[in-house]
MIZA-319128 format. One record per residue (C-alpha): residue number from 1; residue in three letters; chain; x, y, z. Coordinates in steps of 0.2 Angstrom, whole numbers, always signed. Layout:
// residues N
+-----+-----+-------+-------+-------+-------+
:   n : res : chain :    px :    py :    pz :
+-----+-----+-------+-------+-------+-------+
: NUM : ALA :     A :     X :     Y :     Z :
...
+-----+-----+-------+-------+-------+-------+
***
This chain:
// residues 47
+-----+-----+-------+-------+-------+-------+
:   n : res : chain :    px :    py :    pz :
+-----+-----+-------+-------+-------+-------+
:   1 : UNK :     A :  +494 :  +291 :  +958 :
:   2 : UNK :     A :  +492 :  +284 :  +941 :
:   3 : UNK :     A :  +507 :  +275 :  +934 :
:   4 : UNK :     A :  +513 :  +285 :  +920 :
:   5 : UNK :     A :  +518 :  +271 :  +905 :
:   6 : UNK :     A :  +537 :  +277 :  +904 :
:   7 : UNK :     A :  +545 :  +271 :  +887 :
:   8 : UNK :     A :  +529 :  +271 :  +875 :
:   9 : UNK :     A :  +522 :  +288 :  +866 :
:  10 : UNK :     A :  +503 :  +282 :  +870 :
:  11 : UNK :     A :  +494 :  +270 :  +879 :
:  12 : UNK :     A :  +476 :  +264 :  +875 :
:  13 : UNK :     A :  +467 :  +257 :  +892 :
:  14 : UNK :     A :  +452 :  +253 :  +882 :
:  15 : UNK :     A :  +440 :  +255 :  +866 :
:  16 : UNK :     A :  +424 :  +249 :  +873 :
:  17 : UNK :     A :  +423 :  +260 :  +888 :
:  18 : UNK :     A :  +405 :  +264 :  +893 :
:  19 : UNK :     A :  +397 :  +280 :  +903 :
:  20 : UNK :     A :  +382 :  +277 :  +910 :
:  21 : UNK :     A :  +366 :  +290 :  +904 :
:  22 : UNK :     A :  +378 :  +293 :  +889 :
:  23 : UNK :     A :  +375 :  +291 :  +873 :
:  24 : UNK :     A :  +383 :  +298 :  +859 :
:  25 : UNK :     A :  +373 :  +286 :  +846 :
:  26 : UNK :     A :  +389 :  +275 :  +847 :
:  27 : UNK :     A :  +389 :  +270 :  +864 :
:  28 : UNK :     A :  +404 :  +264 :  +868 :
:  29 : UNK :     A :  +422 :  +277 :  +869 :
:  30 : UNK :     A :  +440 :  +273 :  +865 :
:  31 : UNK :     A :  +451 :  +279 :  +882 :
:  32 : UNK :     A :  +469 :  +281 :  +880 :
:  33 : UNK :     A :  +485 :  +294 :  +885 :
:  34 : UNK :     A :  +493 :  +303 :  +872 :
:  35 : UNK :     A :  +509 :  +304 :  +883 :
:  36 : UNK :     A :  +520 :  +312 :  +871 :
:  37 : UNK :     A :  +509 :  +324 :  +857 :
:  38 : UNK :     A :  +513 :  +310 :  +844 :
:  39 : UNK :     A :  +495 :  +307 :  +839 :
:  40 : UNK :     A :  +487 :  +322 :  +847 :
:  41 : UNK :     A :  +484 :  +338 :  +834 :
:  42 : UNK :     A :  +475 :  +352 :  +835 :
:  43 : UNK :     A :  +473 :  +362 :  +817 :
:  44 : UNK :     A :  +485 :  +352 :  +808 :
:  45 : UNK :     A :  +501 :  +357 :  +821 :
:  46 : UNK :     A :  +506 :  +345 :  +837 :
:  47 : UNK :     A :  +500 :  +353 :  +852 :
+-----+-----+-------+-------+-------+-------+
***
């Protein structure tokens, strides 16, 4: 089971992680945990 980062509101594993076969133009994604809503939104409200 993953450790869950206890203490922070998110937690950014990596920006340069790469899916093989995918390619969005920028080829590299940005991975990370929002564990507490703080910097997750969905039409202006915290989900």
């Amino acid at each position: 089971m993953a450790q869950k980062n206890e203490g922070y509101a998110a937690w950014q594993w990596s920006s340069l992680l790469t899916i093989p076969g995918v390619d969005i133009g920028v080829g590299v994604f940005d991975i990370n945990a929002d564990y507490t809503g703080r910097f997750t939104s969905s039409g202006g409200k915290t989900v």
